[in-house]
N, C-alpha and C positions, 0 to 999 in steps of 0.2 A: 406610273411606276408599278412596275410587277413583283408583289410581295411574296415569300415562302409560305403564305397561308392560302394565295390565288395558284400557285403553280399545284400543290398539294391538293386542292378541293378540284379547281375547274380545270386543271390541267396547264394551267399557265397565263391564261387569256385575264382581261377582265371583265369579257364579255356577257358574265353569270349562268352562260351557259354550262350543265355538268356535263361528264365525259360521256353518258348514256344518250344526250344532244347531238354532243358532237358528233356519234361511231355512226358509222352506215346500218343503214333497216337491217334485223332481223328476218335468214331465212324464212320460210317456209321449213324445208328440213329443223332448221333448231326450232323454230315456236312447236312444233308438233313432237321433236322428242321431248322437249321440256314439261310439254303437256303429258305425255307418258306417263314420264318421270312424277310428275305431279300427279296423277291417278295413281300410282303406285306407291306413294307417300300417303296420301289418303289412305289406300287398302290396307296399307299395316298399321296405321293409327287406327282404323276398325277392328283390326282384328284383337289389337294391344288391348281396346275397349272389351271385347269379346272377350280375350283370356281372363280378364281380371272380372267382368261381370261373373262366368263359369265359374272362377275361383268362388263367388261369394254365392252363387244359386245351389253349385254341384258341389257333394262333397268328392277331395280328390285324396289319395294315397301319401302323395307328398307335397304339404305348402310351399314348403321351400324351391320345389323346381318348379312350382308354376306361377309362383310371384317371378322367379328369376327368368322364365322362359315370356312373360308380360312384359318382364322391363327391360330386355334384348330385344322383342320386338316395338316397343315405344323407343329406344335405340334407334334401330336402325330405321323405323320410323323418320326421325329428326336427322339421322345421317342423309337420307335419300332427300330432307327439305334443302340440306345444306349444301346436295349435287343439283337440284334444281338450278338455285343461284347460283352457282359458279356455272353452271350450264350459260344460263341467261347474260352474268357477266363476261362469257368471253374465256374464262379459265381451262389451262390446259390439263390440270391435274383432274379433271371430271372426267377426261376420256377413261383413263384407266379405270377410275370409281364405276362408267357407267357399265363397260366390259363385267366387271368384276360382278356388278349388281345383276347383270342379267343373264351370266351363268349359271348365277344362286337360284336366280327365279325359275329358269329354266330347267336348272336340276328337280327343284320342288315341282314343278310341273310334269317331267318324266315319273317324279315317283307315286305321284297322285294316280296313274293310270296303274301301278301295278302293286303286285297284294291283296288279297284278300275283297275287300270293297273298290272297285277298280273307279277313278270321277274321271270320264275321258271329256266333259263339262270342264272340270275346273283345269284339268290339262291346258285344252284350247285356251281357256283364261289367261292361264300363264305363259304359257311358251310364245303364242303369238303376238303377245305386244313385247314380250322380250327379244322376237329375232326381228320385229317390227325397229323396236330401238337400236339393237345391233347393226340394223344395214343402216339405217336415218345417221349412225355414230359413224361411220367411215363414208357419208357423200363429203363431196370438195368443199359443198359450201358450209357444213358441219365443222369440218378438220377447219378450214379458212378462221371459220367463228372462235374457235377455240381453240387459237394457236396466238397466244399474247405472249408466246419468245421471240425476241426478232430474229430475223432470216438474216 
């Protein structure tokens, strides 16, 4: 007998297998944006570290925008953990998360190269793993991964 708590957990079976058993292997394309995505969740947890350490080494102008400018980027920090997994799971609303992440990135990476102190170093940093992720986000076997509406 197949009970509402085996269809809910295992997907129906009572096999004990979970639904991450059951699905077919993970691309290549998805393990490697995911991995991305996960380096770039890292970078802004460093960096959140970094604003808030400056905050207590350097004295700054205004505490109030560089506490709040530390806990935007420990933010999105924790937002980009939460596009991992949905990466990994399968989820279709990560495509748009991941577009929208790596314009952001992309734009900070254009501006780093212009102005006054030019980093055409931390430029490449950025831009190339964000058009790295943008093409890895439209192969078939990406779109396939994370397309859990039925056709």
């Amino acid at each position: 007998m197949v009970s509402t708590w085996d269809v809910a957990v295992n997907g129906g079976g009572n096999s004990g297998e979970t639904q991450t058993e059951q699905s077919a292997p993970r691309s290549v394309a998805l393990v490697v944006l995911a991995v991305i995505l996960a380096l770039e969740a890292v970078a802004l947890a460093g960096a959140a570290v970094f604003f808030v350490a400056e905050l207590v080494v350097e004295p700054t102008s205004s505490v109030g925008s560089a506490i709040a400018l530390a806990a935007i980027v420990a933010m999105a920090s924790v937002w980009v953990v939460f596009i991992v997994r949905g990466v990994l799971r399968g989820q279709a609303w990560t495509r748009a998360a991941v577009v929208v992440l790596q314009i952001l990135i992309a734009a900070v990476g254009v501006g780093s190269v212009q102005g006054p102190e030019p980093r055409p170093d931390l430029a490449a940093a950025l831009v190339v793993p964000a058009v790295l992720a943008l093409v890895l986000l439209f192969t078939t076997s990406v779109i396939a991964a994370t397309s859990d509406r039925p056709r």
